[in-house]
C-alpha positions in Angstrom: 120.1 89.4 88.4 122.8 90.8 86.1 120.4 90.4 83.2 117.4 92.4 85.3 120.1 95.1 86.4 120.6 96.2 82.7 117.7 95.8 81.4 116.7 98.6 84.0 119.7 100.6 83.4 118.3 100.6 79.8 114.4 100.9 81.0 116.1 104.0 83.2 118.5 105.6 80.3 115.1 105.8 78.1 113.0 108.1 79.7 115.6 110.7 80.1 116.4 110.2 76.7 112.7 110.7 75.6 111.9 113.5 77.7 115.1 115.4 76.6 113.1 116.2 73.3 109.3 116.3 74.8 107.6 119.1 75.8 107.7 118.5 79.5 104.8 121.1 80.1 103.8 120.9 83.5 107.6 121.4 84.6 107.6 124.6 82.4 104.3 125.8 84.5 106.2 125.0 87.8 108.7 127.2 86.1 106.6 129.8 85.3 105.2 130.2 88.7 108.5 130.1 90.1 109.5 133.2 88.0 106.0 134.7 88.6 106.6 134.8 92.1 110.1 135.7 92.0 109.7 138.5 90.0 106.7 139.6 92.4 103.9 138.7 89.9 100.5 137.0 90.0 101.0 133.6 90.7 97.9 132.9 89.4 97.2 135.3 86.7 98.3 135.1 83.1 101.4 132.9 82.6 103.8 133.0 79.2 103.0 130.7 76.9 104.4 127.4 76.9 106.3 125.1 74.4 103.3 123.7 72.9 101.9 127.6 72.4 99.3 128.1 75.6 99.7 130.0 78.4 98.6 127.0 80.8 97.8 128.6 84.6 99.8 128.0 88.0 97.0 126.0 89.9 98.9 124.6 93.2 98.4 126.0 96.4 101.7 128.4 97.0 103.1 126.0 99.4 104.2 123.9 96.1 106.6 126.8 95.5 108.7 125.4 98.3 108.5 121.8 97.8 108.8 122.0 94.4 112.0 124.4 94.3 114.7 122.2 93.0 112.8 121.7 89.8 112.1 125.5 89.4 115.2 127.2 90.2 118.0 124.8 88.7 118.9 125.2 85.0 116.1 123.6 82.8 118.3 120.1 81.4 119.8 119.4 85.5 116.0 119.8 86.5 114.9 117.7 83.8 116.8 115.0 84.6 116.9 115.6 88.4 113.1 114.7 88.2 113.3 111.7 85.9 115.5 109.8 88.6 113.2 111.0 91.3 110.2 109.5 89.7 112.3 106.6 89.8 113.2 106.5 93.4 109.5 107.6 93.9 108.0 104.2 91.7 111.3 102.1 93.3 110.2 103.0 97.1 106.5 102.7 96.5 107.0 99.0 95.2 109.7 98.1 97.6 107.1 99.1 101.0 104.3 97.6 99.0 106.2 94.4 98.8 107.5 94.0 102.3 103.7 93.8 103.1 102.4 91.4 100.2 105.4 89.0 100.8 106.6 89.7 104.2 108.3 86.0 103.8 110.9 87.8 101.2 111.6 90.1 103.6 113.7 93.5 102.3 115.7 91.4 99.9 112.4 89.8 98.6 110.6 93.4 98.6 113.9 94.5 96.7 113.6 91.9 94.0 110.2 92.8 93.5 110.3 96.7 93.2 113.8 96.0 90.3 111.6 93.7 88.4 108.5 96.7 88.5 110.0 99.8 88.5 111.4 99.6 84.7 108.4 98.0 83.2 106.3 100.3 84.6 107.0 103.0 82.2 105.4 100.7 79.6 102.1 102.1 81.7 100.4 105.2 80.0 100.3 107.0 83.5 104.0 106.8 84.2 104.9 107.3 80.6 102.5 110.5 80.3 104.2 111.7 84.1 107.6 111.2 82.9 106.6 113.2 79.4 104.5 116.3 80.9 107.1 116.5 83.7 104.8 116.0 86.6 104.8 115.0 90.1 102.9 112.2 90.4 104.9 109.8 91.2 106.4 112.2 93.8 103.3 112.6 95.9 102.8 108.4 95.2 105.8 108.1 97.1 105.8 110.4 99.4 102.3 108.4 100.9 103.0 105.1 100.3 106.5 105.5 102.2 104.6 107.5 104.6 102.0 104.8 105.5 103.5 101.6 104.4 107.6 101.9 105.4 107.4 99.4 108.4 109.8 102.0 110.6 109.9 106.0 109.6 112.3 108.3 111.2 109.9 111.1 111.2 106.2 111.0 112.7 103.9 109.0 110.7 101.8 111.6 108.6 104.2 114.0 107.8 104.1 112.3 104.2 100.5 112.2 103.6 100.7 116.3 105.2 103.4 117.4 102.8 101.6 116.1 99.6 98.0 117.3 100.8 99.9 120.7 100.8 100.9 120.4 97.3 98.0 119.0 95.4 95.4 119.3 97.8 93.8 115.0 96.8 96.5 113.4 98.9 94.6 114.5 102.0 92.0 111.8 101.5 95.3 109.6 103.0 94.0 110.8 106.5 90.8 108.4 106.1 93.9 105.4 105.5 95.3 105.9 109.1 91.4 107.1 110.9 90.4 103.4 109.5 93.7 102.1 111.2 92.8 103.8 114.4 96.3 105.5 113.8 95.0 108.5 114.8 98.0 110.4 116.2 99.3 109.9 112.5 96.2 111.6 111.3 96.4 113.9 113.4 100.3 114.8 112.3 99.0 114.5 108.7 96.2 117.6 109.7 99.0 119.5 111.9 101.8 119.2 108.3 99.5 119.9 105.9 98.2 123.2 108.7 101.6 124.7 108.4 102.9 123.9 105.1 99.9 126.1 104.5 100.6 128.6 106.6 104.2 128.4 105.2 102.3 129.3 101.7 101.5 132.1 103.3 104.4 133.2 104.4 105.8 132.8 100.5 102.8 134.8 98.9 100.4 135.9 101.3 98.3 137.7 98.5 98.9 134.7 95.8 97.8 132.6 98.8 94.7 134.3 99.5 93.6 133.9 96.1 93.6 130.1 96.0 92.2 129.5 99.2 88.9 131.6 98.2 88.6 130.6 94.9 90.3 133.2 93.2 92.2 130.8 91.0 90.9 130.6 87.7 92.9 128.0 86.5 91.8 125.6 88.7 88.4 126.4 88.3 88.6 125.8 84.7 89.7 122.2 84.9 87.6 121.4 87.7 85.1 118.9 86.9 86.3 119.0 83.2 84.5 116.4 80.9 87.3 115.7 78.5 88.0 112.1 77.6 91.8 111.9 79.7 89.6 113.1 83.4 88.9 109.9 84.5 87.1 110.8 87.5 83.3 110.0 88.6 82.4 113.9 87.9 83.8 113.9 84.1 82.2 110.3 83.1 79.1 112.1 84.2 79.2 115.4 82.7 80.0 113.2 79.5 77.1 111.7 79.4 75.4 115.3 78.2 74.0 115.7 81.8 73.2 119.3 83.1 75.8 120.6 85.7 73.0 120.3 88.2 72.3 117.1 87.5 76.2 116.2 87.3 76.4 117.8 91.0 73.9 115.8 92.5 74.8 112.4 90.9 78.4 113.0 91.8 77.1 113.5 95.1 75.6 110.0 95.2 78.0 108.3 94.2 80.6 109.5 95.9 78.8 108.7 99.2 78.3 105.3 97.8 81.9 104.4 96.6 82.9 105.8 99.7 80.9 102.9 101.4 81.9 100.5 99.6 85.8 101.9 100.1 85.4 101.9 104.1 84.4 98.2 103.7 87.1 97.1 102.0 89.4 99.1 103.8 88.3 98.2 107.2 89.1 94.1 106.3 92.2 94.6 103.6 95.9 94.5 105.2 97.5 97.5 104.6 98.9 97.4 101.1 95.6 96.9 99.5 93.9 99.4 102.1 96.3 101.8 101.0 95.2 101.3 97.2 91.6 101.2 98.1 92.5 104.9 99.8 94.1 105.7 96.2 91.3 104.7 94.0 89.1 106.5 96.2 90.9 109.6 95.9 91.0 109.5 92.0 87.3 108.8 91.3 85.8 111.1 93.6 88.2 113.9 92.8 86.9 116.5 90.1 89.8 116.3 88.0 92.0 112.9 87.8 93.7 112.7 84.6 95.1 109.6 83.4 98.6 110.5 84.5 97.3 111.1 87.8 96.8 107.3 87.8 100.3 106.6 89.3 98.9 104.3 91.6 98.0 101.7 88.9 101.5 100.2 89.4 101.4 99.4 93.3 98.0 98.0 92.3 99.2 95.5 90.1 102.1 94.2 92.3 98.7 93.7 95.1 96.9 91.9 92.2 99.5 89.6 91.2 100.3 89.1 95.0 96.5 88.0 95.4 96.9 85.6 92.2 100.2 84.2 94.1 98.1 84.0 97.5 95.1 82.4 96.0 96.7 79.9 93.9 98.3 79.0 97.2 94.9 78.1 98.4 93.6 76.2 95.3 90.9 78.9 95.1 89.0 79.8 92.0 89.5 83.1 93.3 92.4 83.2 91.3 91.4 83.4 88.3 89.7 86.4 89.2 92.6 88.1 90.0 94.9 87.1 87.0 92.0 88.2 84.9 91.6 91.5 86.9 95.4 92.4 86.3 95.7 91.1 82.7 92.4 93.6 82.2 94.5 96.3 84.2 97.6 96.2 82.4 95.9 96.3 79.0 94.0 99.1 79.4 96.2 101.0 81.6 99.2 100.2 78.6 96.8 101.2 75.7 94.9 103.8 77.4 91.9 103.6 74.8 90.5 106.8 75.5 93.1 108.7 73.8 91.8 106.7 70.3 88.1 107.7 70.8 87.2 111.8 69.9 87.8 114.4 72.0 88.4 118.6 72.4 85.6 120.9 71.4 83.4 118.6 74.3 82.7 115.6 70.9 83.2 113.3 74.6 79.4 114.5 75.1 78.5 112.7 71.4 80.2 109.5 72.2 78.3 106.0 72.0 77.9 103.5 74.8 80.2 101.6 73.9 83.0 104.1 73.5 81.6 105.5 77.0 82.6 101.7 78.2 86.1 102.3 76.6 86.4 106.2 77.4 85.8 105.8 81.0 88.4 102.3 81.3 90.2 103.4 84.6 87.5 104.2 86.4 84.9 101.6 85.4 88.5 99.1 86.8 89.0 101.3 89.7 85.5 100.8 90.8 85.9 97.2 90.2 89.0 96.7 92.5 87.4 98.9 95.2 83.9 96.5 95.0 86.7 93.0 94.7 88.2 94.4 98.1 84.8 94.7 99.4 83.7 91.5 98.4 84.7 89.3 101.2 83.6 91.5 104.0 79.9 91.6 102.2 80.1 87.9 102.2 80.8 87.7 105.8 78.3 90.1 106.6 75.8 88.5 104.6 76.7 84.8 106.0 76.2 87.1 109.5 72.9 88.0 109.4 71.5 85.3 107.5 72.7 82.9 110.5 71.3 85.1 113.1 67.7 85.2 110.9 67.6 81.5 111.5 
């Protein structure tokens, strides 16, 4: 234990070290908006530039102001490293609920154990490393839900969690469709109520900024919407990079959206809550129009399920195992290498690439969609076996 508690002090030191020198853009646009608004501007017109030269564009709803304050207002090194151990705690309580329901045996010392052997390594994970670099919230919002759905006990109404983060990036909403599938609904229905009046709250902070995003006005947002460049790993962009019209793009998107969806509901609907939680997740990033790879946060919880199922399986003497290890060696490979940063990109060269670099450029969603169809596996089975038997 003493050997695992400084190796994470030193996993922990590291990132703060890193980021001291790195850009840290997307806290410099929370920044910017911040000062836009204070100083009675457009939150979402044009925005100074940033350290790396662009002016990048405010493109949360105005509700984010609020929740995001401590990292806005405070002097620029104090929020800095404010957020780094917050992403921590964020990664740290995500694990630790995870664990209490893939080895409830371990109880909270065993779910402990588990979430100090993950947290440091995860940074090793292009999605962490990439959040702790650009300074964003992911993790935050990770948290936030898992806590929110997972924690066996909250001290606030279940949904709050989910509410709160829908009101600051708008994706974590799709969390309502984890507690309708529970038949939770009085937490769904907190998460709708939350999310209601942090909007309102928005309001209430920039009624004119606030009008803007909620009827399209924000151009920002519209700009990266649906974007096909090579670190959007969502459904939408994998399309439009395969050189397809925006119709086209639209209506396929469409499709299989509805179909991923299925096949989400059935996994969901038989999975215990840890894994129904991460089929929620991968959900949310492939059918989102814009999920780029740091968005993919949730890669870390998934693995800890993965190598739980290993653990479970070998248990059983099932060949199933095998699957599993095979799935999570595959996972942390590409999720550690992220290929798709090696393959050519800007100035739309995504729409030139070859199948094979399609195969590597589109890596977390082509494993996303494989987890989700894993998940669903079983209950197909069982179905299958079902209505066969009655056919006899």
């Amino acid at each position: 234990m003493l050997v695992l508690g400084l190796a994470g002090a030193w996993f922990t030191l590291w990132p703060l070290v890193e980021s001291a020198g790195s850009w840290q853009i997307d806290l410099e646009v929370y920044r910017n908006g911040y000062n836009a608004w204070r100083a009675d501007g457009d939150l979402y017109g044009v925005m100074p530039e940033t350290q790396i030269g662009n002016p990048l564009p405010f493109i949360y709803p105005p509700f984010a102001l609020l929740a995001l304050l401590p990292f806005a207002a405070l002097p620029w090194v104090t929020a800095n490293t404010l957020l780094v151990l917050a992403n921590f705690a964020a990664i740290a309580a995500t694990v630790y609920v995870v664990g209490r329901h893939v080895w409830p045996a371990g109880g909270p010392r065993g779910a402990i154990m588990i979430a100090a052997a993950t947290t440091p390594l995860s940074v090793f994970l292009e999605p962490v490393s990439d959040t702790f670099s650009f300074g964003q919230v992911n993790l935050l919002l990770m948290g936030l839900v898992a806590v929110d759905c997972l924690a066996p006990k909250t001290w606030w109404p279940r949904g709050i969690g989910v509410g709160i983060a829908a009101a600051i990036k708008l994706t974590p909403a799709a969390f309502v469709l984890y507690f309708l599938l529970r038949k939770d609904y009085r937490a769904a229905i907190v998460a709708a109520v939350t999310g209601a009046v942090a909007t309102v709250a928005g309001f209430a902070v920039d009624f004119a900024g606030s009008v803007k995003f909620w009827t399209g006005g924000s151009e920002g947002l519209a700009e990266v919407s649906g974007s096909p460049f090579r670190t959007n790993q969502a459904i939408e962009a994998a399309l439009a990079r395969f050189g397809l019209s925006p119709a086209d793009v639209t209506v396929w998107w469409i499709v299989l959206g509805l179909l991923v969806l299925g096949v989400t509901i059935v996994a969901m609907r038989r999975a215990d809550p840890a894994p129904a939680l991460l089929a929620n997740a991968a959900l949310a990033l492939v059918i989102s129009p814009t999920s780029w790879s740091h968005h993919w946060v949730w890669v870390v919880p998934a693995l800890v399920v993965m190598l739980a199922y290993v653990v479970r399986r070998l248990t059983e003497n099932s060949l199933a195992a095998i699957g599993w290890f095979t799935a999570a060696l595959l996972t942390t490979i590409a999720f550690t290498l992220a290929p798709f940063h090696e393959l050519p990109g800007y100035n739309d060269k995504e729409l030139l690439w070859t199948t094979g670099q399609q195969f590597a450029g589109n890596s977390y969603l082509l494993l996303a969609l494989t987890f989700l169809i894993c998940l669903a596996l079983p209950a197909l089975r069982t179905a299958g076996a079902r209505a066969r038997a009655a056919n006899r």
